[in-house]
Structure formats: C-alpha cells, structure tokens
N, C-alpha and C positions, 0 to 999 in steps of 0.2 A: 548448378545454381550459380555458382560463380562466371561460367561463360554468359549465365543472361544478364549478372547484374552490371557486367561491363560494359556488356554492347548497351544495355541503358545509361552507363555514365558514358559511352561515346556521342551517345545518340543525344543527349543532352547540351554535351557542349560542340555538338559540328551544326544543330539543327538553330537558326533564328527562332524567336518570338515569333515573328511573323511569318514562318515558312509553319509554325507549328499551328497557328490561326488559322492558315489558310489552307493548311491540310483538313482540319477540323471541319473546315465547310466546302471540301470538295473540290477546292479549285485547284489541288496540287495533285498530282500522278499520286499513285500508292507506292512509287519507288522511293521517296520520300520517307517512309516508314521500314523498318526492321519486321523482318515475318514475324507475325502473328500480334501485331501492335497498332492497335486500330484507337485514335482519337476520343475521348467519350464526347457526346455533345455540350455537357455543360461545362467543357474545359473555354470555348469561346468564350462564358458568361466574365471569366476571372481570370485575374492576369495573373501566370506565373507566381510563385510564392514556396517556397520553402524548398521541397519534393516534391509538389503540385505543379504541374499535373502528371508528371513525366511516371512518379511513385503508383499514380493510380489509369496509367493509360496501356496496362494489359491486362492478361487476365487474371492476374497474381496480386496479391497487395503482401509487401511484408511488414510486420511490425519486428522491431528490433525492442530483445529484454538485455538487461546486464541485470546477472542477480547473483549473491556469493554461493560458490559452488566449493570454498576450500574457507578455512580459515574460521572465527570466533562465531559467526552467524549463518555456518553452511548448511547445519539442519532445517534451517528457517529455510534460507533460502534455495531448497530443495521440493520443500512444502510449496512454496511459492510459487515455484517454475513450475509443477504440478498442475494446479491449477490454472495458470495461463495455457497448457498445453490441455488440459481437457475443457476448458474456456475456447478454442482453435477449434477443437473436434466439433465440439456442439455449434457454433456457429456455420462450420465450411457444412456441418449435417443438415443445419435446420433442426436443430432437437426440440423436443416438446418442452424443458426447460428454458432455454435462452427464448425461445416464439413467449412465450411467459413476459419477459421482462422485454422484449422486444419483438413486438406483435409484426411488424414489418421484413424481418428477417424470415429468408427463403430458404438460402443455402450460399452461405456466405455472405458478405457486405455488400450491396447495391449489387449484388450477382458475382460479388470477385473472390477467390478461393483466396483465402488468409494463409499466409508460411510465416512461423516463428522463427529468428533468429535468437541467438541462445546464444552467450558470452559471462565468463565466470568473471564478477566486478571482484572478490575476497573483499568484499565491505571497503572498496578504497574506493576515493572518490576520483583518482585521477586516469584508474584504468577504469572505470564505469564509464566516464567521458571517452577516452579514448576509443574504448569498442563501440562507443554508439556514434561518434563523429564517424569511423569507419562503415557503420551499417547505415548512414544518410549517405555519405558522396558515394559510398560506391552499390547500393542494395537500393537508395533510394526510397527509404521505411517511410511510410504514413504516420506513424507511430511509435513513441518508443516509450520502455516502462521500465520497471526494475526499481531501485530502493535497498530496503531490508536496512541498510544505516539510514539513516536523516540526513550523515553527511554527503552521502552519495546521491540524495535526494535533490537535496541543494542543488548541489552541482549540477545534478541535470534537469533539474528546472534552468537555471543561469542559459546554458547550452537551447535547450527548448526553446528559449527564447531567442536567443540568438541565431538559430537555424530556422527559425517560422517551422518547427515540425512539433506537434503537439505531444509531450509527457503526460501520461496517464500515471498519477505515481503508484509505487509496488509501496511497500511495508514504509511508514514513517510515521515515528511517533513527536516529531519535536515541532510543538506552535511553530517555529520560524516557516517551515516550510510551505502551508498557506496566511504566515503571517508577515513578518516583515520582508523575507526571500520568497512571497508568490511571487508569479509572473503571469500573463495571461496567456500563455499557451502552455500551463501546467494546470492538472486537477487533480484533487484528492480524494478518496472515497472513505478511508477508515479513518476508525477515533486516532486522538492525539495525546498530548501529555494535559492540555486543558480541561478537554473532555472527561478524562479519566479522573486527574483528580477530582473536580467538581461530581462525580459519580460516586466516588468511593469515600469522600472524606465523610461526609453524614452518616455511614454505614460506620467509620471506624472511631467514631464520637459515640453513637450508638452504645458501640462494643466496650471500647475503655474509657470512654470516659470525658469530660473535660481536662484540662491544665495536665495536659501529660506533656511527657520529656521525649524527644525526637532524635534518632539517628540516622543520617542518611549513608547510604552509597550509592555513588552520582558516576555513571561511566563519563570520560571527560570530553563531550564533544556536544554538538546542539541540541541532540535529543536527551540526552543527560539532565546537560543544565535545563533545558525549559521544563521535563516533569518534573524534577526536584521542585523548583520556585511553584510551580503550580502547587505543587500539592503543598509549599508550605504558607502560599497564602491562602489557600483555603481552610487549611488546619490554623492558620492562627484565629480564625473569626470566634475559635471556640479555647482561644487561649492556650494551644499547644503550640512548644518553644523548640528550636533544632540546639541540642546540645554537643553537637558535632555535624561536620558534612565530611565523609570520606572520598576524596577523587582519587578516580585510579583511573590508567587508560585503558581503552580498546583492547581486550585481548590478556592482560596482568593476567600471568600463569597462578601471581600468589598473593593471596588478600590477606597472608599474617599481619602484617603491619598496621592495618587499614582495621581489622577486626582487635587487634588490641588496643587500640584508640579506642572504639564503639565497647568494650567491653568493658574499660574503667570512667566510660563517659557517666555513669550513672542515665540513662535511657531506657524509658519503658516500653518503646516500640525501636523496632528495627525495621525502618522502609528501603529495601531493597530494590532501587531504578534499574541496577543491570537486566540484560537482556540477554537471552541467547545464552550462548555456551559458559559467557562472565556469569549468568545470573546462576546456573547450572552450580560452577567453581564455588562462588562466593557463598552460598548457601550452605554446599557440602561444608566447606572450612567453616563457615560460621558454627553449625555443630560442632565441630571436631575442636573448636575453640570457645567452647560451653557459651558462646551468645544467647540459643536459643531456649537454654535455660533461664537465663535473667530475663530474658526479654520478649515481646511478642514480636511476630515476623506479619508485614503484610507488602505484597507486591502490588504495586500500582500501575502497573504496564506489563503484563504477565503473557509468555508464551503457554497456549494451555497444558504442553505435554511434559510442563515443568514437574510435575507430580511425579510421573514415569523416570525422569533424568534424575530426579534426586533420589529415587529412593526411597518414595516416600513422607519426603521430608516438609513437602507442602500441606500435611493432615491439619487441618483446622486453618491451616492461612488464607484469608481473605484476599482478593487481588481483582482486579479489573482484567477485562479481555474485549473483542469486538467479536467474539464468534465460540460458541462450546457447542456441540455436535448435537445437545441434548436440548433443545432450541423448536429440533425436529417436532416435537411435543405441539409447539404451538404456532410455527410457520410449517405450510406445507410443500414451498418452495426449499424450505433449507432440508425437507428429506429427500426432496426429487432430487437434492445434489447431493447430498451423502450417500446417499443407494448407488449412485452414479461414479461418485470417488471411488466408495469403496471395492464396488466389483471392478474398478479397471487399477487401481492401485494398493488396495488388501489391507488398507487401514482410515480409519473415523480422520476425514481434513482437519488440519488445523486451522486457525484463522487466518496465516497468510495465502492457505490456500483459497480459502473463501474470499478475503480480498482479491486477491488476482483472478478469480474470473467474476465476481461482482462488477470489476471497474471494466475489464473487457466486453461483457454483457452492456454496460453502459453505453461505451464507447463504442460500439455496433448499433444500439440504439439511435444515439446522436448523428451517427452519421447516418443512417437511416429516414431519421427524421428532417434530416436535414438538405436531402435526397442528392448529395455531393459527397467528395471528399477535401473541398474545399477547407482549409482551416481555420478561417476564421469562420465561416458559416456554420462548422460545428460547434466549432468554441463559444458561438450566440445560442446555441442550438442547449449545449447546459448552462448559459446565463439567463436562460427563459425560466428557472426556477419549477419547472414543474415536478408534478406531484410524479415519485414513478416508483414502479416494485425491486426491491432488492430479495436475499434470502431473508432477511429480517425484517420483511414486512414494508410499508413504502416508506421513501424516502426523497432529499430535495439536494439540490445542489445551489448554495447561495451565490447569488451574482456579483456580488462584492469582494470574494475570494478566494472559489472555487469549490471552496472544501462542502464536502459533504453531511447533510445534516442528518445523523443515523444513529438507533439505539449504541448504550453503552451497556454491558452486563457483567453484574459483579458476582462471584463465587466463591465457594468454600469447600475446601481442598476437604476430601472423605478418609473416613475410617478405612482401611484393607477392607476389615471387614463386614463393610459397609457396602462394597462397591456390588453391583452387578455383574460386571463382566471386567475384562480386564483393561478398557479403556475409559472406565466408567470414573471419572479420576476426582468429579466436582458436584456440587449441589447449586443451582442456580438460585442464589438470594431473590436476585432482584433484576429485572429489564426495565435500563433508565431511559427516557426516552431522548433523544438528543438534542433537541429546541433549548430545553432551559440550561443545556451543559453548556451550550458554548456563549463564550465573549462576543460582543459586539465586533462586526465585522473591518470594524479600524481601529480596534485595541492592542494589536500586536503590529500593526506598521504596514499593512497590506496597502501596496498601490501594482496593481497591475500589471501598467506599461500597455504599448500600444498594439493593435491585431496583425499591422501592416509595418 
C-alpha cells in the first residue's frame, strides 16, 4: 500500500496538467503513466482540483477515517470504525443493502474497489488533521471522515475545505459544525445538539412539568456548549430556569466538585451533555453522590449502550439518540443492517455505527449519481436536495448547509426486568421526524464558501 501510494504522489508532482490531458485523450504514449493507471474519461471534462483526478485514476479509490481508538470516546469510536468498514465491504460487494439506498452501485464506486485508511485521532483535533493531511498528499483519498468529538469535526471540515477533498462527517453533535464552521466540502448526516433538543424538550415538559429548576453538565468544548444552549432555549419556552451550569473538560477523571455544586443547587432535573466514557463517569459518581436521589436524570445526546456502561443506572431516564437497534420493528432497511452487523461483529450497532455507513451509503450514492468523482459535482449532487432512503426511512440533505434532514428518537431506559434480552436496554417513546427539529438554515451562521 505504501509503495502505490508514492509512486502516486510522484506521479502527481513529475506529470503536467497538460501531459495528464493529453494522455486522457490518447495522444501521449502509455509510458507516460505508472503500470496499471489508465486515465478515466471524464477527468478531460474538469480541471485538476483537490486529489482529483490523480485519487481516482486507478483502480482503487481510498477514503481516509481518523476516529478515537484510545482515549474518553474510544468505544464510540470503535463502533464507529465498525461501520465504515462493513459500509467498504458492502459497497466494494454490491450488497443487497447498500443497491437499496444506492440503486447504481455494482461493485464498488463507478467500478473502483474502496480501501479504508484507519488513524486513531484520541478525540484531538490536531492529530485528526495531521493523519488525514498525511492520507491526501501521500494516499491521495477521495474522501475523508472521522469525528466522534465536534472538535475534531471542525477541524476537518476547515482542512476539507482547504484541500478541495470532501469530509463526510463521522459522529458530531454540536450546531457549529453544519452551522457557523460548515464549509462546502463538508456533510453531515446525524442529528445534532438542535435537533435533539427540540426533540426531547416536549417529551420532558410532558414528564415534569412546567417552571422546573435545571442543572446542567456541559463537557467544555463546541459540542458541549451548543447542546446545553439548545436545550435551554427550548426548555425556557415552558419556563424552566438553569440553576447551575457545571463545565468540566474532555476526559475529568472526577466530577466530585462539579456534582456537589448540582447537588446543593436545589435542581429538579439533572441534564447530563457528556458523552462517551465522561457521560459513563459522571453518572456513575452522580449516584455515588446521592444526585440521583434528589433529582431526575435525562440525557439529551445519549450514547445508546449507556445503559450497559452504567450499570443500569439509565432505568427510567429519558434521552435522545439517532439510532436504537429496535427501530428494526419498523424500517426494514435498519434490520437488513443489524442482521448484517451483528453476524460479522456479535453485537446490536450502535448509532455511530449506523451513522458511518448511512453517510458512506450516501456518499457512494452521490458519486454515483453524479457519474464522477469530481468534487464539486458531487457536492451539487447532495445540494440537489433529493428525496433518498437511509436505515430510518427517507431522508434529505438541505442545500443551504449540508446537514442532513433525518428522524430524531427519544427513549426510556427499561427495567432489568423488563428487558428481553440482554441488549434490550430501551423502550422507544417516540420517532420525531426531523423537518420541524431543525432551525432555519442561516440561524447558526452557515455560509458555505466556495466549490473551486
């Protein structure tokens, strides 16, 4: 792998523009090219641009992931990587799944066999960049993906843009990232901290009540801050107040200090933002520091396997998610992919598993339909707004911002002895549908930028 992807970064910078033109139409010896690297025809149509066309002129196309493989979000992002790699398989197969959501697809993209490159980001956004600037100048990636923070999100939308190679984004939950930091060679396919709140607040007015009292804990970075603000302007419309905000960072081994604030704050609910291994911690301790005695617990951006990781501790808490396994019930796409998960990896996906091959499904699509690997032709290719299938039924990609317009669904964490089986963890309240969750598509600062 490494001897090909050289001789492509040589072959890149010894070959002209125009030697690379006029190989494309024949009028240059084939000594010109590297064995087994034959020009596609529609590279004459479009000038040079990113990794185009050099990324898609054999018979390999790579996509580059950075996802955390160490560190406060490895589980996710293990889940994650999951998924993009049986998202590869079923693509380079032609599976009767992916032909579903992208009827054009043979066996592999435009005919070319997909390889994943795989780089552990541990949730930081500087080595996210780093591995993925390395998998463009010297792999020459179509594509790159990865996530799991917001912050690492960011960053490689910024880079995306600035490489002309399109980000598919992996796990991010914070508005900024299709709001004020999109960029136009960045898309998003899962809900976000807007969505979610606007999902769940009705459900937990519902539950307790009006003019209740709020405590948050806010992990300290953009996904953080933007679900907290979310959910508390949507909880004020009904008159509930935050009577603390607890910030911790990335990772705080220990939320004593943070939970005895929330625990003489006088607060009837406890909204818990962390995520990942924080959300795991903070919960545990919030028992262990009779919180969840005094007060009600609801997560509003919830990994689903939280139930499993606590112990339990999730029975009766309310929380939002983009994907619970039992869904299967009433899409039959999302059982063709947990049948699929689970015999090649022996357990029910979570949902970043299901995001990362949802957005790769897509992005096989697009390009597909778009009968290039051109990137700005695909990037029009989801600004075209159509109507198209995901696991949870169809869904739209708005032209204004990339993000994805797709069910949100809220649950409630089961009794033991309630459950089915041993991953049986939730009851599905409610499937919101995503049109009326999201803000207007220049509410959060979204511009763009340009294709070229």
């Amino acid at each position: 792998m490494e001897k090909r992807s050289m001789g492509e970064h040589e072959y890149k910078a010894g070959v002209s523009r125009r030697s690379l033109l006029q190989a494309s139409a024949g009028l240059v010896g084939g000594a010109l090219l590297p064995a087994g690297l034959t020009m596609p025809a529609f590279a004459a149509d479009h000038p040079a641009i990113g990794t185009y066309p050099a990324g898609s002129s054999g018979s390999t196309v790579f996509i580059g992931a950075s996802v955390p493989r160490t560190g406060t979000y490895a589980v996710q992002g293990e889940d994650e990587l999951k998924g993009y790699q049986l998202a590869v398989e079923h693509i380079n197969e032609g599976h009767e799944l992916i032909k579903k959501i992208s009827p054009k697809t043979k066996k592999g993209v435009l005919g070319k066999e997909l390889k994943l490159l795989v780089a552990d980001s541990a949730a930081k956004p500087n080595e996210a960049v780093q591995a993925q600037q390395r998998f463009i100048t010297e792999n020459k990636v179509m594509m790159i993906t990865g996530g799991t923070s917001s912050a690492v999100a960011v960053a490689l939308n910024k880079l995306a843009q600035r490489e002309k190679v399109l980000f598919v984004c992996g796990i991010s939950g914070s508005n900024d990232t299709t709001g004020k930091d999109c960029v136009r060679y960045g898309v998003r396919q899962n809900f976000f901290g807007q969505t979610a709140a606007a999902a769940i607040a009705p459900v937990m007015i519902k539950q307790f009540g009006q003019n209740k009292k709020a405590a948050y804990m806010t992990p300290d970075y953009t996904y953080g801050h933007t679900v907290t603000k979310s959910m508390q302007d949507a909880l004020a419309k009904a008159g509930w107040t935050t009577v603390t905000n607890q910030v911790s960072p990335l990772g705080a081994p220990d939320y004593s200090s943070y939970l005895l604030n929330i625990a003489n704050s006088g607060a009837d609910v406890l909204i818990n933002v962390n995520w990942g291994h924080d959300a795991v911690l903070s919960i545990q301790q919030a028992k262990q520091f009779g919180v969840l005695d005094k007060m009600k617990l609801v997560v509003p951006y919830q990994v689903p396997f939280l139930a499993r990781e606590t112990g339990g501790l999730m029975e009766g808490v309310y929380a939002a998610t983009e994907y619970w396994w039992t869904v299967e019930d009433k899409y039959p796409l999302a059982k063709m992919f947990n049948d699929t998960f689970e015999k090649k990896f022996g357990y029910k996906p979570e949902w970043g598993a299901e995001n990362a091959y949802i957005s790769f499904a897509h992005w096989a699509r697009m390009v597909e339909e778009a009968g290039s690997f051109y990137p700005p032709d695909v990037i029009k290719t989801y600004e075209k707004g159509e109507t198209i299938p995901s696991l949870m039924g169809d869904v739209h990609y708005r032209p204004e911002d990339h993000q994805c317009v797709r069910p949100v669904i809220i649950v409630k964490g089961k009794k033991a002895a309630d459950m089915k089986n041993k991953e049986d963890f939730y009851d599905i309240v409610e499937i919101i549908p995503g049109e009326g969750l999201m803000q207007k598509p220049d509410a959060f600062g979204c511009k763009l930028g340009d294709y070229t």
